[in-house]
LOVO-985200 format. One record per residue (C-alpha): x, y, z; residue in three letters; residue number from 1. Coordinates in nm, 3 decimals, padded with zeros to 5 digits, m for minus. Layout:
BEGIN
NODE     east    north       up  vexvex  bavex
NODE        X        Y        Z     ALA    NUM
...
% end
This chain:
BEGIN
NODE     east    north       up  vexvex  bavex
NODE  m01.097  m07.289  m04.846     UNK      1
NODE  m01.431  m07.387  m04.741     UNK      2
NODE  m01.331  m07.485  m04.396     UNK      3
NODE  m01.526  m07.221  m04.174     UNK      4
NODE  m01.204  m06.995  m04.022     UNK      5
NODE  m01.386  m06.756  m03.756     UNK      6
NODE  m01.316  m06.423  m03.669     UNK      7
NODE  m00.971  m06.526  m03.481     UNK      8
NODE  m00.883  m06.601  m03.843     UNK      9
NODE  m01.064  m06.322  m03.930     UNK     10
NODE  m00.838  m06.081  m03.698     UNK     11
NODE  m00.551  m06.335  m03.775     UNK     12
NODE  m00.512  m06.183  m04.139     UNK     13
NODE  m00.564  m05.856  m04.068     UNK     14
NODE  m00.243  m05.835  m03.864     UNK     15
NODE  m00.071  m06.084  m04.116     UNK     16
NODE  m00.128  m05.739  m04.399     UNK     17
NODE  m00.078  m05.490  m04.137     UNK     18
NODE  m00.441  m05.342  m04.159     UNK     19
NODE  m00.562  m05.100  m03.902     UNK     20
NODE  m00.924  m05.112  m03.760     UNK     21
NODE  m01.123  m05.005  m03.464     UNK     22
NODE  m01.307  m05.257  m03.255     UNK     23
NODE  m01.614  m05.193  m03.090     UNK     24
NODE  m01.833  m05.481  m02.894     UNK     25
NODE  m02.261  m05.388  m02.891     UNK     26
NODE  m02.552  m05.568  m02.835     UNK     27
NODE  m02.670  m05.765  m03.087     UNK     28
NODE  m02.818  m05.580  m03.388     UNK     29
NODE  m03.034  m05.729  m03.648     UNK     30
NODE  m03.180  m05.450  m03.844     UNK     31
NODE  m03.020  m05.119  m03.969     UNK     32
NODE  m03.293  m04.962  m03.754     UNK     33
NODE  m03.150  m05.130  m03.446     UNK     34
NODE  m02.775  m05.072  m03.553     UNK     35
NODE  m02.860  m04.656  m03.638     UNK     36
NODE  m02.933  m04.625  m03.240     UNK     37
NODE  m02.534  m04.731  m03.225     UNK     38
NODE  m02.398  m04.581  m03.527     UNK     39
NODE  m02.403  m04.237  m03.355     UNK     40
NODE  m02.040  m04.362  m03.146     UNK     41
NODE  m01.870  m04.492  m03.440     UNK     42
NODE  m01.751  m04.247  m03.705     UNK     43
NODE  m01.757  m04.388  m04.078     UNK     44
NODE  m01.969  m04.510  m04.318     UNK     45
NODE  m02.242  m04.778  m04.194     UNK     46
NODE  m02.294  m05.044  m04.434     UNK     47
NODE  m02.621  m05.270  m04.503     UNK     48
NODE  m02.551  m05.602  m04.672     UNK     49
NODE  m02.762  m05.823  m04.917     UNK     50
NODE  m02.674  m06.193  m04.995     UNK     51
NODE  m02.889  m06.265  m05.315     UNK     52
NODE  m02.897  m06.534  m05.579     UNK     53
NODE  m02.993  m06.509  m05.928     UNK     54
NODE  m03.200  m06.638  m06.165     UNK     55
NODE  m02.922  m06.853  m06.323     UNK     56
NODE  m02.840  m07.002  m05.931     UNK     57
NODE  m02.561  m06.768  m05.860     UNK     58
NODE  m02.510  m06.622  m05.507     UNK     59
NODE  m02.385  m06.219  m05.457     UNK     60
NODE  m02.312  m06.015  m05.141     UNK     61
NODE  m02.369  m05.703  m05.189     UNK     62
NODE  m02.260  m05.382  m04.972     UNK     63
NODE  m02.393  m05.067  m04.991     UNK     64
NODE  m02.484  m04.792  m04.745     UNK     65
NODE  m02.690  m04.843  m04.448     UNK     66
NODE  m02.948  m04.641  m04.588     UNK     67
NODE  m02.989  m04.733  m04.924     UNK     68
NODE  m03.285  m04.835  m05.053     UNK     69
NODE  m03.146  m05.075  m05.327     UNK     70
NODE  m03.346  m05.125  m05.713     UNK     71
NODE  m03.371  m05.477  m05.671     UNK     72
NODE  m03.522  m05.478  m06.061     UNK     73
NODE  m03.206  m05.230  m06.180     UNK     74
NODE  m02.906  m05.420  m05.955     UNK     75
NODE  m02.855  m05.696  m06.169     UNK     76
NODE  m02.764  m05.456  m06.468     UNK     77
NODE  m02.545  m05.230  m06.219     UNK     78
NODE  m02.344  m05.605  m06.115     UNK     79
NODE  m02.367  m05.820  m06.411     UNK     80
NODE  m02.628  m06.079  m06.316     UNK     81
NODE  m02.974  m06.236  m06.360     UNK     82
NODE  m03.291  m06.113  m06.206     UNK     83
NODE  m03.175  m06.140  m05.831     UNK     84
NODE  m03.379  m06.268  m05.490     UNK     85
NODE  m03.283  m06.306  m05.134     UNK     86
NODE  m03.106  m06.597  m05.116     UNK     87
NODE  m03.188  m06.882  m04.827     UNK     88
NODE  m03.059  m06.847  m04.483     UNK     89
NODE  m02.968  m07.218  m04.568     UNK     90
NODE  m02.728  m07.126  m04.842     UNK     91
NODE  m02.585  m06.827  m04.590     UNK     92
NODE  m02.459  m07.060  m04.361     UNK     93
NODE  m02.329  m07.270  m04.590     UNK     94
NODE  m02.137  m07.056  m04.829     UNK     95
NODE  m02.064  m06.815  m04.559     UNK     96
NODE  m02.067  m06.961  m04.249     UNK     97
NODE  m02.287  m06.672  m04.105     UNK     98
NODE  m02.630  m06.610  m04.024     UNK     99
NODE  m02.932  m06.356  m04.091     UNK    100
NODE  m02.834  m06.045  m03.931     UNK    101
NODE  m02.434  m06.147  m03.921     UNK    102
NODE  m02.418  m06.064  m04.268     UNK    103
NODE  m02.097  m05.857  m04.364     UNK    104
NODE  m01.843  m05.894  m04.681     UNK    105
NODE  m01.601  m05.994  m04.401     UNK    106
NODE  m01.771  m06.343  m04.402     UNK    107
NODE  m01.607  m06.410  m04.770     UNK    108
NODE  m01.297  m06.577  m04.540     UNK    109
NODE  m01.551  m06.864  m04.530     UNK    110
NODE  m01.649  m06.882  m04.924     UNK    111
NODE  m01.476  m07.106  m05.141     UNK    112
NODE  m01.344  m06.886  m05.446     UNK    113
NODE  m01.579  m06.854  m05.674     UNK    114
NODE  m01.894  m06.937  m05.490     UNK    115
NODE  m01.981  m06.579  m05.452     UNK    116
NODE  m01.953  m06.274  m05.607     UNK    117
NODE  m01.899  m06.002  m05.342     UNK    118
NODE  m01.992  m05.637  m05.450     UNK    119
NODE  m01.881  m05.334  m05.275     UNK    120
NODE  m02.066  m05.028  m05.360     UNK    121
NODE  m01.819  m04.787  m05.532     UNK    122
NODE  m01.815  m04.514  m05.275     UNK    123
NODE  m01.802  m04.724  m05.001     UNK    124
NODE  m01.460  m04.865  m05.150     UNK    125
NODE  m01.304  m04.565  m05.160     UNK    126
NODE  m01.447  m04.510  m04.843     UNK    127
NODE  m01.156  m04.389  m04.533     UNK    128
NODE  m01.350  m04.583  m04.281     UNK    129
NODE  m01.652  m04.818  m04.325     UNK    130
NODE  m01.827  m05.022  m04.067     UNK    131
NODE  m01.926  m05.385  m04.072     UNK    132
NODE  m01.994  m05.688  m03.870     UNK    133
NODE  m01.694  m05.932  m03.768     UNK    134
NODE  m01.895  m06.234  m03.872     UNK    135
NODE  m02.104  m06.160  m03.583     UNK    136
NODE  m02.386  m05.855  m03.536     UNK    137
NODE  m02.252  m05.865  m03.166     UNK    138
NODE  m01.911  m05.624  m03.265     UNK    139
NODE  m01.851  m05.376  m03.568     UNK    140
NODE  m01.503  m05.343  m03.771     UNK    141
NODE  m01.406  m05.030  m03.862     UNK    142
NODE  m01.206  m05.021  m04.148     UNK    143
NODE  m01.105  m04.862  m04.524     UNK    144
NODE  m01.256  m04.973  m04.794     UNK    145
NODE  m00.961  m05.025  m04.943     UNK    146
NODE  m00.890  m05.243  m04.690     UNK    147
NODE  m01.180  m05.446  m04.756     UNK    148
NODE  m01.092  m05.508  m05.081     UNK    149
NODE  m00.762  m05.603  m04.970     UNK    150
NODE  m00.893  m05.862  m04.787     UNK    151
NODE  m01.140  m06.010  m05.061     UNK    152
NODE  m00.832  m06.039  m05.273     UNK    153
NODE  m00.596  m06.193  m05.022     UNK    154
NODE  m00.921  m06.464  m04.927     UNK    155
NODE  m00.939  m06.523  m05.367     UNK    156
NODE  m01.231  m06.347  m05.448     UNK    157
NODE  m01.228  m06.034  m05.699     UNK    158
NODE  m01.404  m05.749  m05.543     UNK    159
NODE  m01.717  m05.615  m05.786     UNK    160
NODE  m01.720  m05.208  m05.704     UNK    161
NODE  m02.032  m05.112  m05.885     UNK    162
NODE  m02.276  m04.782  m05.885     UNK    163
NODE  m02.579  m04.984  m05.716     UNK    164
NODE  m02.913  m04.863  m05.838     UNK    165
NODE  m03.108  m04.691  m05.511     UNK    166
NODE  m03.485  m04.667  m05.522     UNK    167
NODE  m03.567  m04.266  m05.466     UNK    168
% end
């Protein structure tokens, strides 16, 4: 781990465990206002994602849906951390071998176990269909959520499904 696989080895392991998804190529999105004008096509669940690091220097993805407004104060009770920040675009590319506005739990093929802690919001896991960059915001995956946690497992990292505070 650690070497930076891609999305061929992205799409590599998802025929190597048999998991379905739908495909679909846009132009590039960067904000969940920009990806909402695209959504419309693509049935499922659209996801935002947050790559944070906490107070005690610990780095989290976290999924939830696209239109969440997340409690940064209440998250780090929902997940088990410290008081959590966005975490350097620096640190993105180099844990996940991504960048701003590629963000997507998909990218844990690139982080070493252990490095991050991915969290899936809980009804997005048990989600039939959820939606989420290929480690580019140029395409969109569609795929379960159980699927996604599948995939986290197979790549070493334990999936966090958590009830994710959401400001009102």
């Amino acid at each position: 781990m650690g070497v930076h696989r891609g999305e061929s080895g992205l799409l590599a392991d998802l025929a190597a465990l048999g998991i379905p998804y739908a495909a679909h190529e846009h132009a590039a999105v960067f904000t969940v206002a920009e990806s909402r004008q695209l959504d419309a096509g693509f049935p499922g669940a659209h996801t935002k994602n947050l790559f944070l690091k906490d107070a005690a220097g610990a780095f989290w993805l976290v999924t939830v849906p696209a239109e969440a407004r997340v409690d940064l104060k209440a998250l780090p009770q929902a997940i088990g951390s410290k008081r959590v920040s966005f975490a350097k675009p620096e640190d993105m590319q180099r844990l996940l071998g991504i960048t701003p506005g590629s963000v997507t739990p998909l990218a844990m093929i690139n982080a070493a176990p252990g490095s991050v802690t991915v969290v899936l919001e809980e009804g997005l896991a048990a989600s039939e269909r959820i939606n989420v960059h290929p480690l580019r915001n140029t395409g969109t995956l569609g795929l379960a959520g159980t699927a996604v946690l599948r995939l986290l497992r197979h790549w070493g990292h334990e999936p966090v499904r958590a009830a994710i505070p959401i400001v009102a």
